[in-house]
C-alpha atoms as one frame of an Amber mdcrd trajectory, in Angstrom:
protein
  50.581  12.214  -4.950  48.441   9.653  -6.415  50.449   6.966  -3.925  48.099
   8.925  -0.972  44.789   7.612  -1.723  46.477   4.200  -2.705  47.951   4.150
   1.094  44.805   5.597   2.798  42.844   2.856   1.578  45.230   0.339   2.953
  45.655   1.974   6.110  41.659   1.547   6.895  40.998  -1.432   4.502  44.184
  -4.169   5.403  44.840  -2.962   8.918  48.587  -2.340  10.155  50.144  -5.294
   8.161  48.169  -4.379   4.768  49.485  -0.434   5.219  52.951  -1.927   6.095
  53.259  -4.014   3.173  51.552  -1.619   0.703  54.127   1.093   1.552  56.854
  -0.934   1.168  55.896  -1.958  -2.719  55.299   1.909  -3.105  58.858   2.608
  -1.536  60.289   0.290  -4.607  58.400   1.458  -7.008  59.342   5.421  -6.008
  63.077   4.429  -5.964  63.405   2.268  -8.783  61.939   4.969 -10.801  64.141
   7.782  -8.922  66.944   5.936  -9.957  66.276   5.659 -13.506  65.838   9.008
 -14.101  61.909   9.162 -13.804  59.466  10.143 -11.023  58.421  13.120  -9.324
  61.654  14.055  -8.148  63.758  13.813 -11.442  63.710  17.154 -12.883  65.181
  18.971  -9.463  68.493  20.274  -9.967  70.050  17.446  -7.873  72.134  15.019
  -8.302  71.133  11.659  -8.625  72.244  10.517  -5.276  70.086  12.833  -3.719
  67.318  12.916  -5.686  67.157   9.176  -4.780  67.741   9.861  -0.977  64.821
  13.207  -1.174  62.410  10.713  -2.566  63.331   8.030   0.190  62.435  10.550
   2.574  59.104  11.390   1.155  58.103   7.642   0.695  59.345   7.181   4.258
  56.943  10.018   5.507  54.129   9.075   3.496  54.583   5.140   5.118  55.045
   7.021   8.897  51.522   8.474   8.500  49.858   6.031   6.667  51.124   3.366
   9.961  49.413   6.156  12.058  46.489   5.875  10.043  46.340   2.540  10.126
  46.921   2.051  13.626  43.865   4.476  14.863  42.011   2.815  12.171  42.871
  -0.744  13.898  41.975   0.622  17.382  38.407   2.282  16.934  37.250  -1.233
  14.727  38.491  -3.050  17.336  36.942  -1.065  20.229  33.572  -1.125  17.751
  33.824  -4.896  17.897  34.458  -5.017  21.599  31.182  -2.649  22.375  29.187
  -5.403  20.111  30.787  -8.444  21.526  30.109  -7.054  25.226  26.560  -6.016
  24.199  25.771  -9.320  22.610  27.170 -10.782  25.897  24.791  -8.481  28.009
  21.725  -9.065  26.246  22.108 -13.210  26.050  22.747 -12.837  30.071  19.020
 -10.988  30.005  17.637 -13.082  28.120  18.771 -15.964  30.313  17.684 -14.304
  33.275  14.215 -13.003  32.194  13.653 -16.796  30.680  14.515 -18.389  34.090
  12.546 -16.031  36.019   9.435 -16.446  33.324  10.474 -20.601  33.705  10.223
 -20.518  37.950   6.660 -19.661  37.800   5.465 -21.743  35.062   2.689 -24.441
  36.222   2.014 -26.386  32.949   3.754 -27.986  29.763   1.780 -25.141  27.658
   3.215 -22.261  29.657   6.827 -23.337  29.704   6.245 -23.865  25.912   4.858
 -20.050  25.392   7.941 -18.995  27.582  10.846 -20.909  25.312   8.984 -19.401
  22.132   8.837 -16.319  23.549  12.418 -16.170  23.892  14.088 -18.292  21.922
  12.551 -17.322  18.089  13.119 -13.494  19.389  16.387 -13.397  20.996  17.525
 -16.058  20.524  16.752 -15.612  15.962  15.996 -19.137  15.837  13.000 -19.755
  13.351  10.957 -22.999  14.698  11.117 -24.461  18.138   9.085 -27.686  19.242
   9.049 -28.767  22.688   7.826 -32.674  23.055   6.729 -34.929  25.791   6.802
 -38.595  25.757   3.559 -39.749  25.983   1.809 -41.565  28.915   2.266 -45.598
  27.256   5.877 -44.406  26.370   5.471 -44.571  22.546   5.407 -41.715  20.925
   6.692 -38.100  21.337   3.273 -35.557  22.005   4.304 -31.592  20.903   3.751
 -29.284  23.339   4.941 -26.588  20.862   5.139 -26.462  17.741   6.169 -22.731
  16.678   7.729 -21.458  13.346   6.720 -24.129  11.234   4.991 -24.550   8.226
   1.231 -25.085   8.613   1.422 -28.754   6.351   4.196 -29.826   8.982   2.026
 -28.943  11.855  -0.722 -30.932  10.496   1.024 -33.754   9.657   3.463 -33.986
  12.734   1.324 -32.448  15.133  -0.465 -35.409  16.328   3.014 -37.158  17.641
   5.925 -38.568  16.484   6.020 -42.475  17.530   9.525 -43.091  18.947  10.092
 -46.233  16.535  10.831 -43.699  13.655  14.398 -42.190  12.884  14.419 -38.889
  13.337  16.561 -36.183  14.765  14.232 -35.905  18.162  13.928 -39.593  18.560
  17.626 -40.166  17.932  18.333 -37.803  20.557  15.664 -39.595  22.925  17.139
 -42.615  22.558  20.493 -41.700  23.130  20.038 -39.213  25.707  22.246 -37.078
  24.266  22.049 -33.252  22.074  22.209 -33.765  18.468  23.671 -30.418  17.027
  23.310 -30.470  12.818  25.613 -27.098  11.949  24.455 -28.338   8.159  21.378
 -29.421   6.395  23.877 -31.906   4.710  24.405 -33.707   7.892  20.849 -34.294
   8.781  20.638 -35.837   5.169  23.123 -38.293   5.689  22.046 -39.119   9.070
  18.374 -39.454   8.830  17.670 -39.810   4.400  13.680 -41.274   5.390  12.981
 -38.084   7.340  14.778 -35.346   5.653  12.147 -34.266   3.015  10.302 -31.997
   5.884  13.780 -30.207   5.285  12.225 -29.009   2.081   9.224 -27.183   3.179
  10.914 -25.621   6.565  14.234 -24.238   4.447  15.717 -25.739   7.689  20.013
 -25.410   7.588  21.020 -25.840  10.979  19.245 -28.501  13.743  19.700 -28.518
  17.286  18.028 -31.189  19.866  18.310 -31.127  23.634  17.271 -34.715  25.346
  15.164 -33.682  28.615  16.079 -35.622  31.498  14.716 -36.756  35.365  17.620
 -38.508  37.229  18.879 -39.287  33.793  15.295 -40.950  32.199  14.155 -38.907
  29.516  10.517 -37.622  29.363  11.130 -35.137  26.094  12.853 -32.675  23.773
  13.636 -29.090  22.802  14.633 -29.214  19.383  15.418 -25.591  17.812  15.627
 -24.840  13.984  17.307 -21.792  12.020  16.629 -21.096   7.956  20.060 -19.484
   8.270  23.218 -21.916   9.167  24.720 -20.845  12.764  28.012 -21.837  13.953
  26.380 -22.853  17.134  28.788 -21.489  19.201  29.294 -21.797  23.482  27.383
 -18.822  23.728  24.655 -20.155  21.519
């Protein structure tokens, strides 16, 4: 009996091919025993044929209901992962559509900023955003936003970033392009000056949209996390 817990477990732990495989080391085990004269079934007054072939049979009932087990086991995670995926889904679509609705009746660079915090650190579990404009003489980058960050950052980026340095945002100004870092180790090797504000921010994964007008850019949306995202399609 103590093969029941052992098969329960891999019935809800290792799915249908975990069960599968479990029961058929515990078949072996019962009938190489069986057939040495040991196991739950040796003292009955059978012979040793049967014996062997009455503990087959239990084994093989044991394995039919543990595959049961294992099956409805495999069906309700996977309908509990379906509900999440779908409600994931649902709520990214609101978010979308209560950002674009908040976005239509913006007027000014400060509201659209408030809007893309407002959405982006909460639903969105991003930890700093900054939205930047380039400036009027075409020099420098001028924040917008700067949310999330670290008061020292703030003060000493918050006057502008001039376009000649190398960073992230001005990379991705230059070549019009997003710059998606999944890894702090990647911003590291691409920009070594700049990467010490990595330090105070516990920044892991970067992401920087160019902003565009008939394909001249005028700023950026660069979005940080403190915990490394895949950065999915959906992201």
């Amino acid at each position: 009996m103590l093969i029941l817990p052992i098969l329960a477990w891999a019935a809800f732990r290792l799915d249908m091919l975990g069960a599968a495989l479990t029961g058929a080391v515990v078949a072996f085990v019962a009938t190489t025993m069986t057939s040495r004269g040991r196991g739950a079934f040796s003292e009955m007054d059978l012979s040793p044929a049967s014996q062997l072939a009455v503990t087959q049979l239990f084994v093989g009932i044991l394995l039919t209901v543990s595959l049961l087990v294992a099956q409805e086991a495999s069906a309700r995670l996977q309908a509990v992962r379906d509900r999440d995926t779908e409600r994931r889904e649902r709520l990214r679509l609101e978010t979308l559509s209560d950002l674009a609705q908040q976005l239509s009746v913006a007027l000014t660079p400060e509201e659209i900023g408030r809007d893309l915090t407002a959405h982006i650190l909460t639903d969105a579990g991003a930890t700093a955003l900054s939205l930047g404009l380039v400036s009027h003489d075409g020099h420098r980058l001028e924040w917008v936003t700067m949310a999330g960050y670290p008061v020292p950052l703030v003060t000493e980026f918050g006057a502008g970033l001039p376009l000649s340095r190398t960073t992230m945002a001005t990379a991705a100004m230059r070549l019009g392009q997003p710059i998606l870092l999944r890894a702090r180790g990647e911003y590291e090797q691409r920009y070594p000056a700049t990467a010490s504000w990595l330090d105070v921010t516990g920044a892991q994964t970067l992401a920087c949209w160019p902003l565009d007008a008939g394909g001249k850019p005028f700023g950026i949306l660069q979005v940080m996390w403190a915990q490394q995202q895949s950065l999915d399609e959906a992201q």
